[in-house]
C-alpha positions, -999 to 999 in steps of 0.1 A, spaced: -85 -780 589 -115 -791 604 -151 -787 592 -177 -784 621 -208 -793 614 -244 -798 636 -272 -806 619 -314 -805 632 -338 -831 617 -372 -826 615 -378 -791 624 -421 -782 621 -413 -754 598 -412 -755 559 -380 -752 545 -395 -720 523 -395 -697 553 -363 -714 570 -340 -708 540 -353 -669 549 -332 -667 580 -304 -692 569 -297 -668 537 -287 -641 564 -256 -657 580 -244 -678 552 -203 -668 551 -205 -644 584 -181 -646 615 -200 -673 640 -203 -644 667 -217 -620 644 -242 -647 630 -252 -655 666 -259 -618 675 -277 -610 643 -300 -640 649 -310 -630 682 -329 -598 666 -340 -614 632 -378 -611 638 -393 -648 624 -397 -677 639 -371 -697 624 -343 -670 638 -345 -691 668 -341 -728 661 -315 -714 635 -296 -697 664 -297 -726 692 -281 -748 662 -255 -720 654 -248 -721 695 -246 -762 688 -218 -762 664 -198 -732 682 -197 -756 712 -189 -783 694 -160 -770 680 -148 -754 710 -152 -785 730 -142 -811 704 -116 -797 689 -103 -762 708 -111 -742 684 -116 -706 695 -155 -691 683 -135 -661 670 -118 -679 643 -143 -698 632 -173 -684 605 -204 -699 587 -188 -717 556 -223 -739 545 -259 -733 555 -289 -748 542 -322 -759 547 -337 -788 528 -372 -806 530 -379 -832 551 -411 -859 548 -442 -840 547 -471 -849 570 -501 -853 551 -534 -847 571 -571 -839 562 -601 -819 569 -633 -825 558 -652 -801 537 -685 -792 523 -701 -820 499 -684 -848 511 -649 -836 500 -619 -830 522 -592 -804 521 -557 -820 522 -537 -800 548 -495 -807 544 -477 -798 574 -442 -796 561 -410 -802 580 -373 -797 574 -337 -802 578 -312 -780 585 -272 -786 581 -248 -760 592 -210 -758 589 -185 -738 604 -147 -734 592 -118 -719 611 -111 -687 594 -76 -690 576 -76 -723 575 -73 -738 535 -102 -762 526 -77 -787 508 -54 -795 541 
C-alpha cells in the first residue's frame, strides 16, 4: 500500500479560510472530491483542486494506480511564515498589516488497501 501525497508551499491565502474548503473532501473518493471542488464557490476551491489533480496524476503515473480506487485519506492546511508589512496612520503611528500564507499537504490512499502493509 502506497500513500500518495502532493503538497503546495506558500499559498497567499490564510490557512483560516483554506481549512474551509479542505474540511469538504477530507475521506471522499478522489473523483468525487475533484468534482465537488469545481463548484465550491471560494477562492481556495481552486488551488485546493489543481493540488487534488497533482496527486491523482502522480499516482497514476508513479505508481499505476487507477483514480477510481484511490480516496482522500489526510488533508490539511497549516500556517506558513507570515509577511509582516505596514501602513502608516494618523499621528505618526502605523497600522501593521499581516498578509498570511499557508501550506497545504494532501494524501490519497488506494481504497481497500490496509494502512499497516
Amino acid at each position: 500500500m502506497h500513500d500518495i501525497q502532493a503538497h503546495l508551499k506558500f499559498l497567499p491565502m490564510s490557512a483560516q479560510k483554506v481549512r474551509l474548503v479542505v474540511d469538504l473532501v477530507r475521506g471522499k473518493d478522489a473523483n468525487d472530491a475533484l468534482e465537488m471542488l469545481r463548484f465550491v464557490n471560494k477562492a481556495a476551491a481552486l488551488p485546493v483542486r489543481k493540488l487534488l489533480a497533482s496527486a491523482v496524476a502522480n499516482a497514476e503515473e508513479n505508481l499505476g494506480i487507477s483514480r477510481d480506487d484511490l480516496f482522500v485519506a489526510q488533508i490539511f492546511a497549516n500556517e506558513a511564515p507570515t509577511r509582516k508589512w505596514r501602513r502608516f496612520g494618523a499621528r505618526g503611528r502605523f497600522k501593521p498589516i499581516l498578509r498570511r500564507n499557508s501550506h497545504i499537504t494532501v494524501v490519497l490512499r488506494e481504497r481497500g488497501a490496509s494502512p499497516e502493509s
